[in-house]
C-alpha positions, 0 to 999 in steps of 0.5 A: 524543480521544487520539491513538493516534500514537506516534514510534518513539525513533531506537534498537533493541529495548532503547529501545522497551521503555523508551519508556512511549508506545510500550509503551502502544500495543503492550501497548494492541493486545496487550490489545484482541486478547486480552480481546475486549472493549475497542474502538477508540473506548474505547482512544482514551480512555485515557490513553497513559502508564505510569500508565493503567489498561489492559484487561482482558486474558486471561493467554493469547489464543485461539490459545494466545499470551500477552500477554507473547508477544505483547508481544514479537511486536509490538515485533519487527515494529515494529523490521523496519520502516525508511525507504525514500528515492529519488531518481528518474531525472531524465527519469522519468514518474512524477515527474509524478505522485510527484515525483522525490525520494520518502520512505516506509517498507519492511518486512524480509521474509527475513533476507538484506534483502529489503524490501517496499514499495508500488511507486510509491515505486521506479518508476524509481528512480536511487537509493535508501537504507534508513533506520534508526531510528537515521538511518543511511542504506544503500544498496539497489538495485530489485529489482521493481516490479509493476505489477499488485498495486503492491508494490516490493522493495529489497534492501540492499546492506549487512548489515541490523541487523533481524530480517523480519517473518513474514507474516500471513494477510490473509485472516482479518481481520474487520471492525473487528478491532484492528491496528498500523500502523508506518512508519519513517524519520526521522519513524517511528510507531506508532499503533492502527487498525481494518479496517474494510472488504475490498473491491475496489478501482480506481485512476484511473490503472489499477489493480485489485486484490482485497479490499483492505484499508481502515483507519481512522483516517488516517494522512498517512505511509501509502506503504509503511507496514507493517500488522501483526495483534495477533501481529506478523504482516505483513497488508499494505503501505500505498498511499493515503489515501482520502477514505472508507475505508467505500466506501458511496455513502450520505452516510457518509464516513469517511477512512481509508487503503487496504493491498495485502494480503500475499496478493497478494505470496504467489504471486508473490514467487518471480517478483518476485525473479527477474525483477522483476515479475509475469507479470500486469503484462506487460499493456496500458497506455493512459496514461488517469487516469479516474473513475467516478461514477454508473455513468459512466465519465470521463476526467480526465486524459491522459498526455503521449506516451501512447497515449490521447493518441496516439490524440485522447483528451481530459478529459472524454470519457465511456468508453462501450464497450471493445472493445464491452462495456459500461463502467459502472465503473473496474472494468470498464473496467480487466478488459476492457483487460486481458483483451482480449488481447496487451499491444500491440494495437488497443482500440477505445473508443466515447466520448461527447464534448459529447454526441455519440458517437465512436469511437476506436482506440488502439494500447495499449502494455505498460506495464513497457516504457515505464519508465525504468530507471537503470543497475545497478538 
């Protein structure tokens, strides 16, 4: 099977209209949203070069944009997407878990150089560059990072040379409907894809978002990758890799990658902007890594100096109860935390451990104050 991964060439908009691999993938997106008929699987079939034969594609699409037009709307949302490099505070948590020297991609949201990207790569951050196609390095500073939906903004402190990317309604995809995936960096690309679900989604480490967006095939450089629909507009930011994109419990398991979807990023941008995060992540924090497996809840892992562990929890502890509700899913678990009250309070957890129950009071902590922050950022 072709690969659909296409390397961006280290230069602007005048280079990628002369780059036969990359004009085969775009014009390859335009042509599947326009005729309709063309999928996935067939694309990948076909050979990436100036010479293949391409689909048939209607002169204009179903909401009046032209393959030409769109052409030109994919390639412009391929060029507002850039690197994003960080070095994290050398005492930071999160290190822990993403390590303190972090790469990724952003994309460029407003023309003053607002960069979206998922939060996890500039949590407590000491530094961080943008990087261009062309290697340049600038330097840019946090903004927000959200706790709640996982997004991160930098802002560029020097003029960006790129046009933003319009935003999107990721609302309106469907199920298999043909998208472009563009990260940036030294190692860019750009390669076709397919939603394939919208569902929610839970987090081991406590996190829950809505209808988030699942994709296939797989990419490996998906943190802060840009999602974008057949006209060039931002749907989505890329977060994880996940084992089974479908989500089914059946023995049907399909790699792919997870996306925050824009419309969380929507409402509360405004908010971001000024005060570094949203109202919603202002919320209790217990410092637990869990998993959910046959309707029970378990934990697996334990933050050091964190409130679970303050208050004795373990691995392997099964969460039966929070506050007295039920728990059978991560889902659960992690709305009932949130929705029990202030950010710091008393949570009571029923667990069960070697089999026999207990009961545990854990003083829960907001999570945004147990953040390193490094000085001017």
């Amino acid at each position: 099977m072709t690969s659909l991964l296409s390397h961006r060439p280290r230069s602007r908009l005048r280079h990628l209209l002369s780059a036969p691999r990359l004009r085969w993938c775009l014009t390859m997106l335009a042509a599947l949203a326009s005729a309709g008929v063309w999928t996935l699987a067939q694309a990948q079939e076909a050979p990436p070069s100036e010479a293949a034969a391409q689909p048939p594609a209607a002169s204009t699409t179903e909401g009046g944009m032209s393959e030409q037009e769109r052409m030109l709307a994919l390639r412009r949302a391929s060029d507002a997407v850039l690197g994003v490099e960080v070095l994290a505070l050398s005492n930071a948590r999160s290190n822990a878990a993403v390590g303190r020297e972090r790469q990724g991609s952003g994309v460029v949201i407003d023309d003053n150089g607002l960069v979206l990207t998922i939060g996890y790569l500039i949590v407590e951050a000491e530094q961080v560059q943008l990087v261009l196609d062309d290697q340049r390095r600038l330097p840019a500073r946090v903004v927000a990072y959200d706790v709640a939906t996982g997004f991160g903004l930098v802002q560029a402190l020097t003029p960006l040379p790129l046009s933003p990317a319009p935003m999107g309604d990721s609302t309106a995809l469907r199920d298999g409907e043909p998208i472009m995936i563009v990260s940036g960096g030294d190692g860019g690309a750009v390669s076709l894809a397919q939603v394939i679900s919208r569902r929610p989604f839970s987090g081991y480490w406590e996190y829950q978002i809505d209808q988030a967006v699942f994709t296939v095939p797989p990419r490996a450089d998906h943190s802060g990758a840009a999602l974008f629909n057949a006209e060039g507009q931002l749907l989505g930011v890329g977060s994880l890799l996940v084992a089974n994109a479908l989500g089914s419990d059946d023995a049907t398991r399909m790699p792919g990658n997870m996306f925050v979807p824009v419309e969380l990023l929507k409402p509360i941008l405004a908010e971001l902007r000024s005060r570094g995060s949203s109202t919603a992540s202002r919320r209790a924090w217990l410092g637990l890594n869990c998993m959910e497996r046959d309707g029970q809840v378990q934990v697996l892992r334990v933050n050091s100096e964190s409130p679970a562990e303050v208050a004795g929890l373990q691995p392997g502890d099964r969460i039966e109860r929070i506050d007295g509700a039920n728990v059978q899913s991560l889902e659960q678990l992690w709305k009932q935390l949130w929705s029990g009250g202030q950010a710091e309070r008393e949570v009571t957890l029923d667990i069960r451990r070697d089999g026999q129950p207990r009961r545990l009071t854990v003083h829960s902590v907001d999570r945004m104050t147990t953040l390193s922050k490094a000085e001017g950022i």
